[in-house]
C-alpha positions as CSV (number, residue, x, y, z in Angstrom):
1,X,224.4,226.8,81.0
2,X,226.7,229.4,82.4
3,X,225.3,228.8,85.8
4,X,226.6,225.2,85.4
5,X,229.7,225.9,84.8
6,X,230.7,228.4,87.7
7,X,229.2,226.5,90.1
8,X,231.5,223.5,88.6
9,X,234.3,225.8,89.1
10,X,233.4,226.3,92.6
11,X,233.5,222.6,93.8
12,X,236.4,222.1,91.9
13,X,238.2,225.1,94.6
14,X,236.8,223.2,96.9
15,X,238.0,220.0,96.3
16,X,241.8,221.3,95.3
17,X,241.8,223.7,99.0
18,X,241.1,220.6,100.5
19,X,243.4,218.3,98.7
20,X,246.0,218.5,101.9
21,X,243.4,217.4,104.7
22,X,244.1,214.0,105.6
23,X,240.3,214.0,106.9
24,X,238.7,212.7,103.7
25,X,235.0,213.0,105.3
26,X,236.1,216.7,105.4
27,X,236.1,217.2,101.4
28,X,233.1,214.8,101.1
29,X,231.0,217.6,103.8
30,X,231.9,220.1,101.4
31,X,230.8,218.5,98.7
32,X,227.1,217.5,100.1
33,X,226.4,220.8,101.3
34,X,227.3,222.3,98.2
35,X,225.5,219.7,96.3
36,X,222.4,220.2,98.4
37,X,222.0,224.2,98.9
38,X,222.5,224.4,95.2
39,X,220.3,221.5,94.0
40,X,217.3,223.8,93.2
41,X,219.9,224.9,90.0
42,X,219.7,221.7,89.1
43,X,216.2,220.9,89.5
44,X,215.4,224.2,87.8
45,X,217.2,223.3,85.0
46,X,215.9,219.3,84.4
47,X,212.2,220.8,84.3
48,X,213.3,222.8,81.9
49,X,215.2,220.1,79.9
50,X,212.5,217.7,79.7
51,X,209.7,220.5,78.4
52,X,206.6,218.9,80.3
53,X,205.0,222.9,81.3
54,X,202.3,221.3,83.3
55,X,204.4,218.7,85.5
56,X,206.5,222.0,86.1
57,X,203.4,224.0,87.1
58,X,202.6,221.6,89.3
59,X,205.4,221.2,91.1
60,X,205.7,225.5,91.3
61,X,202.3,225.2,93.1
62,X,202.8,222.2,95.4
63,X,206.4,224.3,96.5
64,X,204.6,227.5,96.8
65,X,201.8,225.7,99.1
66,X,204.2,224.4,101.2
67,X,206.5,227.6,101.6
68,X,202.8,229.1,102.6
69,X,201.8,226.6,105.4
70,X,205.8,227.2,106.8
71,X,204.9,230.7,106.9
72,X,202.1,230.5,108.5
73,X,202.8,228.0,110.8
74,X,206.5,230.5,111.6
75,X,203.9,233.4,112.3
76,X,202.3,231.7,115.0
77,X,205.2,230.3,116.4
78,X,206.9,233.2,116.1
79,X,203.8,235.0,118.1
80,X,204.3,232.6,120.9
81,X,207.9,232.6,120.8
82,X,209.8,236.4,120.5
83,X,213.1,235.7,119.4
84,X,213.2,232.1,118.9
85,X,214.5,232.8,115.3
86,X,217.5,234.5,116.8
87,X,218.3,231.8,119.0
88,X,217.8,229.1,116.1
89,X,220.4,230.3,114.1
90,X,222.6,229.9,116.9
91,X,221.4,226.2,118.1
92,X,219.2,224.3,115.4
93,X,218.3,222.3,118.3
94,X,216.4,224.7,120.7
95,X,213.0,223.9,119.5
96,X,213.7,220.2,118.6
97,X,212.3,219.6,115.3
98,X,209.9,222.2,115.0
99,X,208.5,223.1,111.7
100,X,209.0,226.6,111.1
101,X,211.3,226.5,107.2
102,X,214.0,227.7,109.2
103,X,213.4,231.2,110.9
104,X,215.8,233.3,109.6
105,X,216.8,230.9,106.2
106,X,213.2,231.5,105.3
107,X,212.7,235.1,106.0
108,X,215.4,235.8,103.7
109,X,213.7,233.8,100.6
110,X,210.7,235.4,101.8
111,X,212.1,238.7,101.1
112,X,212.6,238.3,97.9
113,X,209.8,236.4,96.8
114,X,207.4,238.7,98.0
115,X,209.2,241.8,96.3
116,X,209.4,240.2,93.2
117,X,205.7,239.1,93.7
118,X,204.7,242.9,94.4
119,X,206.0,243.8,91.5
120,X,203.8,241.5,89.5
121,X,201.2,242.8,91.4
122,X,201.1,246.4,90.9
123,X,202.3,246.1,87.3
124,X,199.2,243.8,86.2
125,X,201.4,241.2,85.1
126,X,198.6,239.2,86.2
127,X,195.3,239.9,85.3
128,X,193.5,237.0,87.1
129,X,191.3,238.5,89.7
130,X,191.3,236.3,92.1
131,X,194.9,235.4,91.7
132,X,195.9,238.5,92.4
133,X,193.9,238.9,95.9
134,X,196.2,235.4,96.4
135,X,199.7,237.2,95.7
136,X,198.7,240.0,97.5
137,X,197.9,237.8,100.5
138,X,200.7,236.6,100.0
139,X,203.2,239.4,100.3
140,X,201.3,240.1,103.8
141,X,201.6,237.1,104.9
142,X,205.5,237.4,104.3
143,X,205.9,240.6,105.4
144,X,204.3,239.8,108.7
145,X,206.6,236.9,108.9
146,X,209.8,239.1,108.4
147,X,208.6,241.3,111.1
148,X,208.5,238.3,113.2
149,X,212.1,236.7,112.7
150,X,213.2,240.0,114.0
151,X,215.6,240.4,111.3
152,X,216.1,244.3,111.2
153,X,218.6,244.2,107.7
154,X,215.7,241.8,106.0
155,X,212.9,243.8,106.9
156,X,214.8,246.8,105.8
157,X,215.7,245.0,102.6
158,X,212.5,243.6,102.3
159,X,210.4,247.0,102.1
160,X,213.2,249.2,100.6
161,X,212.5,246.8,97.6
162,X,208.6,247.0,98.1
163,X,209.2,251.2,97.9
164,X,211.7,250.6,94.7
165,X,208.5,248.7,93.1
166,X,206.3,251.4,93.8
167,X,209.2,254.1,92.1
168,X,209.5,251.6,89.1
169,X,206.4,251.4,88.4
170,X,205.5,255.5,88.6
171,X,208.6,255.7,86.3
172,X,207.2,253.1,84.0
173,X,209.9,250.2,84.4
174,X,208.5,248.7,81.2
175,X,209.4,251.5,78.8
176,X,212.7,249.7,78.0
177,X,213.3,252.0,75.0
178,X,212.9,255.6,76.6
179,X,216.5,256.0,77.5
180,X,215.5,259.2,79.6
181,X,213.0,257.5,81.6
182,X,215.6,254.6,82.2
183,X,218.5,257.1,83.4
184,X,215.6,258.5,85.9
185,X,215.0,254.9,87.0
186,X,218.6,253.9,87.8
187,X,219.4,257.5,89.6
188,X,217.1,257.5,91.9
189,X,217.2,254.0,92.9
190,X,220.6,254.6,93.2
191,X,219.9,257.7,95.6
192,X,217.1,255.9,97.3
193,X,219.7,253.1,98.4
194,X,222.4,255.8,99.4
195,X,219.7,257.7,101.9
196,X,218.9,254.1,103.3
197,X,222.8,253.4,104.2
198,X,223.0,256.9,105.5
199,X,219.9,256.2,107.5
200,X,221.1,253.1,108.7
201,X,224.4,254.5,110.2
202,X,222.9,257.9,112.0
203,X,220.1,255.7,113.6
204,X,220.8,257.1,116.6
205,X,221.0,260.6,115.4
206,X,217.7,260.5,113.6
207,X,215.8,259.3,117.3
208,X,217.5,262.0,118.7
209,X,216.0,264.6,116.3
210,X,212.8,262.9,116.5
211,X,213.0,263.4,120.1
212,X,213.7,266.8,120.0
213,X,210.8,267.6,117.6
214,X,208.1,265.7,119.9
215,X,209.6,267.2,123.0
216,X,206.1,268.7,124.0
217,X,204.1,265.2,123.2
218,X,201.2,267.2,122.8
219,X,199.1,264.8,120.7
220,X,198.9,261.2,120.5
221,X,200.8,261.4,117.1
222,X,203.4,263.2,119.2
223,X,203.5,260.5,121.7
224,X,204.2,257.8,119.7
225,X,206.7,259.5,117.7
226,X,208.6,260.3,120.9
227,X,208.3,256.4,121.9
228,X,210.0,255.7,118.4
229,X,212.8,258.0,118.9
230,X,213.5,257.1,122.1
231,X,213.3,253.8,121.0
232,X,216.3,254.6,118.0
233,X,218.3,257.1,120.1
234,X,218.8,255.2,123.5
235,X,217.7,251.2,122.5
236,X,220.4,248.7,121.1
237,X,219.7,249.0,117.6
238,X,221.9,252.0,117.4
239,X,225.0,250.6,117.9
240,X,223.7,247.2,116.4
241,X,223.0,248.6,113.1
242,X,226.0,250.7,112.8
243,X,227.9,247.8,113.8
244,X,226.5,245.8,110.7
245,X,227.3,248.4,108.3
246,X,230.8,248.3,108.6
247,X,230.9,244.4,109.0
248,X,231.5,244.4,104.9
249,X,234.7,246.8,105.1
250,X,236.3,245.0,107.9
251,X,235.4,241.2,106.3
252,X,237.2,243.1,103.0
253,X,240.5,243.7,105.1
254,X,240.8,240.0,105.3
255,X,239.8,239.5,101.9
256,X,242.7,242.1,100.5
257,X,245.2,240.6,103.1
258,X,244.4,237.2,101.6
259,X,243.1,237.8,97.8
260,X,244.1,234.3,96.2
261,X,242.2,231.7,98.2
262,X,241.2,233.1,101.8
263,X,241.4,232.3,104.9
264,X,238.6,229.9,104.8
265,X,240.3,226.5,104.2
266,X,242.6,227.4,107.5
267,X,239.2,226.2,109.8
268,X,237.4,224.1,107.3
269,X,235.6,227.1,106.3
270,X,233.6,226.7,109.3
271,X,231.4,230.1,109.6
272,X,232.1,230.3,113.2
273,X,235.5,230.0,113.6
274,X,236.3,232.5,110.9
275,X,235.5,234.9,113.2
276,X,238.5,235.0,115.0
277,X,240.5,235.6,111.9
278,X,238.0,238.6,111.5
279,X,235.5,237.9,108.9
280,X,232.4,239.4,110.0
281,X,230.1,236.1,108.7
282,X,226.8,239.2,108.5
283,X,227.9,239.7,105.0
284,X,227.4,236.9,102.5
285,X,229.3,238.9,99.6
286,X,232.2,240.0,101.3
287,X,232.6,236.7,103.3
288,X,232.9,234.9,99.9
289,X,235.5,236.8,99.1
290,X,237.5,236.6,102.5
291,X,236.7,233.3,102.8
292,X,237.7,231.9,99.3
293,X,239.1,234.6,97.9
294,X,239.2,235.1,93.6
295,X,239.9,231.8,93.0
296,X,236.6,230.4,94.6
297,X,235.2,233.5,95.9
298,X,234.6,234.9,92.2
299,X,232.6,231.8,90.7
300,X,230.7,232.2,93.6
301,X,228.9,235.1,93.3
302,X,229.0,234.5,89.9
303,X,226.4,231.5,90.5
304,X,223.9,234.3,92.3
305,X,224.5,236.4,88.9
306,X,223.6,234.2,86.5
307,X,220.9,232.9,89.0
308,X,218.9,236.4,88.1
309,X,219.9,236.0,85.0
310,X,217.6,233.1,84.4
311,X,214.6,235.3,85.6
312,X,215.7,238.1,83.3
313,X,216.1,236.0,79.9
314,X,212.8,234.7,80.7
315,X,210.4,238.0,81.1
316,X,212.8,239.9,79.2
317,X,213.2,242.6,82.1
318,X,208.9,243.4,81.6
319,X,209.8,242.8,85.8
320,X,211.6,245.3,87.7
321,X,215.1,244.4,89.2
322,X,213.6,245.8,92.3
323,X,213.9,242.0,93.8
324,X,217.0,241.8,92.8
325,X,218.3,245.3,95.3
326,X,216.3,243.4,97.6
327,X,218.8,240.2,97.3
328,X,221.8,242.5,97.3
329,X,221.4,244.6,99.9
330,X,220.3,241.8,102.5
331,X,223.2,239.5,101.1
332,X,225.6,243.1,101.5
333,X,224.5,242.8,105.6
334,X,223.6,239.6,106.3
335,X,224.0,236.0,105.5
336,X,221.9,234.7,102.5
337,X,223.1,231.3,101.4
338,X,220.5,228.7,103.0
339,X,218.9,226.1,100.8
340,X,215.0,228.0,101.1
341,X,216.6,231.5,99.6
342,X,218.6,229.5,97.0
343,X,215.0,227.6,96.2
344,X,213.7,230.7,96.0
345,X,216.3,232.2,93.6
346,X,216.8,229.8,91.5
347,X,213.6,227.8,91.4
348,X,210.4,229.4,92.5
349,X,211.6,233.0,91.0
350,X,212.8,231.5,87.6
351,X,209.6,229.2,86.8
352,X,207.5,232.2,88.3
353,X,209.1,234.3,85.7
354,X,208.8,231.8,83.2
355,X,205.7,231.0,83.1
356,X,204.7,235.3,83.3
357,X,206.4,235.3,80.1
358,X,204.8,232.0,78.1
359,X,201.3,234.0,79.2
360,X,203.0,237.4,78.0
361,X,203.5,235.7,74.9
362,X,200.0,234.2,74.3
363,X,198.4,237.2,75.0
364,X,200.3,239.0,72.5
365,X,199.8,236.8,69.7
366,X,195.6,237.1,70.6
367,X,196.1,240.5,70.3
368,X,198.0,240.1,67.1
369,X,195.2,238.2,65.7
């Protein structure tokens, strides 16, 4: 599997950038946290070797129960506790051990779960009526949980890829041989992404306008849209989105400064204290690059490639890649790799799309007969 091999490639930069530490516990870190935030690869990919369907089914359901009750329980927690997610990802040890599936590590595999489960959704891909009040549950339950990590750049994520869905699916996604209709498809996702970044960086601007039109607040429509504006033109998210937009083209400075093997083996590639040789650690794509450079950088991202690839071979593209905006625009402005969005990638999303196409299949051939 090509997936296989460029993560192979990966741990081998690894170990060779960290061939001159005298600290040997230092390469063996490496190695276990690579070996354990990329194990779902590996798990994906015995199931699949061994061809027992049902033991694989089984084990898609327990994981997708137990994602559930650690979105649940994160909802409530969440309820009782504003920000707590914020100030998790900072100190793992706030809380003590409590049970949430991470905060923020969890919203992100959330988000792309539940856009790739929308899509399934409003394309019919399952016909199962009561399955589908489930998935749409579902994706409310996650988007409710996304709203309460807090994370602005996955929620925007998040329903930017619910709204390319809906545009898919009007522009009939599945009609992979009308060239026309795909041309449509890609241009105005393509336009629909460049109105969000441009909405992202006037934020403030936009409240300001908003202001101006609901000036006279006289109706309780015009009220709140005043609040909003107010909210956008004189709260921190102003300058805290704009900030996060260009966190990508200053992380590439480093990366063009150093372009062979980064800057990340000079502190141990330790997130934190990268920042003071400016990597902006808010963009997992550009980090990569700054932090490993081609050499490691490269097979990197190349692992999240062929990790949508296995979705795609599976259902044949009948899903829109609408999920997979969602994972690159998040991963463009925030950090992504975590062990639950890597589970989610490369296991929950691959058997889901799997087993959509093994049902695809049958159905056809009762047709056909």
């Amino acid at each position: 599997m090509k997936i296989v091999f460029v993560l192979s490639i990966y741990v081998i930069f690894l170990f060779c950038v960290t061939l001159t530490s005298p600290d040997v516990s230092y390469t063996f870190k490496l190695f276990l946290q690579a070996f354990v935030l990329f194990s779902p690869v590996f798990l994906f990919q015995y199931f699949k070797s061994i061809k027992n369907d049902r033991l694989f089914k089984y084990l898609l359901i327990a994981s997708g129960c137990g994602w559930l009750f650690f979105t649940i329980r994160s909802i409530f927690f969440l309820s009782a506790n504003p920000g707590a997610a914020r100030l998790l990802a900072t100190n793992a040890t706030a809380y003590d051990n409590v049970l949430i599936g991470g905060g923020y590590s969890l919203a992100y595999g959330s988000a792309i779960i539940g856009v790739y489960l929308f899509d399934i959704y409003i394309n019919k891909h399952v016909i199962n009526k009561r399955l589908r009040v489930l998935i749409l549950v579902i994706v409310i339950l996650f988007a409710i949980n996304i709203i309460k990590t807090e994370s602005t750049i996955t929620a925007i994520s998040f329903f930017l890829g619910l709204m390319i869905s809906i545009i898919y699916k009007g522009l009939g996604w599945t009609e992979l041989k009308n060239i026309k209709t795909r041309f449509k498809q890609i241009f105005i996702t393509t336009c629909l992404v460049f109105i969000s970044l441009i909405v992202v960086y006037n934020y403030e601007n936009i409240g300001s306008i908003i202001n101006n039109l609901t000036s006279s607040q006289s109706s309780a429509i015009e009220i709140r849209l005043n609040e909003i504006g107010r909210s956008m033109e004189y709260g921190l998210k102003a300058d805290y989105l704009e900030s996060r937009f260009t966190k990508p083209f200053e992380t590439l400075e480093v990366f063009f400064e150093n372009p062979i093997i980064g800057v990340g083996y000079l502190v141990g590639f330790n997130e934190l204290e990268s920042k003071s040789l400016g990597v902006g650690n808010h963009s997992e794509w550009t980090d990569a690059l700054a932090m490993m450079g081609i050499t490691g950088g490269i097979p990197f991202l190349l692992i999240y490639y062929y990790g949508t690839k296995i979705e795609r071979n599976y259902t044949k593209k009948i899903v829109s890649p609408a999920w997979i905006i969602t994972m690159i625009i998040m991963g463009l402005f925030n950090p992504f790799q975590s062990f639950q969005s890597h589970f989610a990638l490369f296991f929950l999303i691959g058997g889901i799309g799997y087993f959509i196409s093994a049902n695809s299949t049958t159905e056809k051939k009762r047709h056909y007969y």
